[in-house]
N, C-alpha and C positions, 0 to 999 in steps of 0.2 A: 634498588628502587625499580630498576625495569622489572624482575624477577615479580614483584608485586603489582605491577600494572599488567602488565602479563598474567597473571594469575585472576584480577579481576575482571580484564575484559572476558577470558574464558568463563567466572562465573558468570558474567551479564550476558552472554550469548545465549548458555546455556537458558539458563531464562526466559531470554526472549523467544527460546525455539521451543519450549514446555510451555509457556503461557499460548505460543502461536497452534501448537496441540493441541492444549488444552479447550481452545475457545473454537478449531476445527473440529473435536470430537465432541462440544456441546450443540455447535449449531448445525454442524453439515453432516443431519443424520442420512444422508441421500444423497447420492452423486448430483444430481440433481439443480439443489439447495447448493450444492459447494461450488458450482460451475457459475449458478447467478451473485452470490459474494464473491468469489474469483474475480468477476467479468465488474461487477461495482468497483470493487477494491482498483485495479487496473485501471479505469476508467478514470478514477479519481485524483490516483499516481498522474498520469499521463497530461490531463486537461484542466485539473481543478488547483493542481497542488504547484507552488511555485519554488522550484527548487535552487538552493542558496548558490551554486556552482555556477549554475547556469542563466540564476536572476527573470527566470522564464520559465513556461513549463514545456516539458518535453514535445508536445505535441506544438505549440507557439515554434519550437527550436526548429521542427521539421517544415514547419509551412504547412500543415493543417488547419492548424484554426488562425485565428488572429487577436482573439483575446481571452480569457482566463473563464470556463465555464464556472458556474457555481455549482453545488453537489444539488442542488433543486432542477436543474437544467438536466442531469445526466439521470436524477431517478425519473423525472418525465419520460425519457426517451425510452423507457421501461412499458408505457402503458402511449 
């Protein structure tokens, strides 16, 4: 039984890291481009997204903010 749970999570990784390829060498034809979805994606992790561990978001845990940005808050802060 482990021997097969083991064996799927390495195909689900795999996966995960060819899909995450796959959609950095569709979209981020330019360093660029790859630094501004880098810096969103990051952004979103950090402020927007409430993670299950922690019941807060990362930036809530550190004493930055004080409550849960929305992703319309953080593409503002883009223009």
């Amino acid at each position: 039984m482990f021997i097969l749970i083991e064996y799927l999570w390495v195909i689900e990784s795999s996966a995960c890291r060819l899909r995450f390829t796959r959609l950095t060498n569709a979209f981020s034809k330019k360093l660029e481009n790859h630094k501004h979805a880098a810096a969103i994606y990051f952004m979103h992790y950090n402020f927007c997204r409430i993670h299950a561990t922690l019941r807060v978001t990362p930036a809530m845990e550190c004493g930055l903010t004080d409550h849960v940005w929305s992703l319309e808050v953080v593409l503002n802060l883009m223009y």
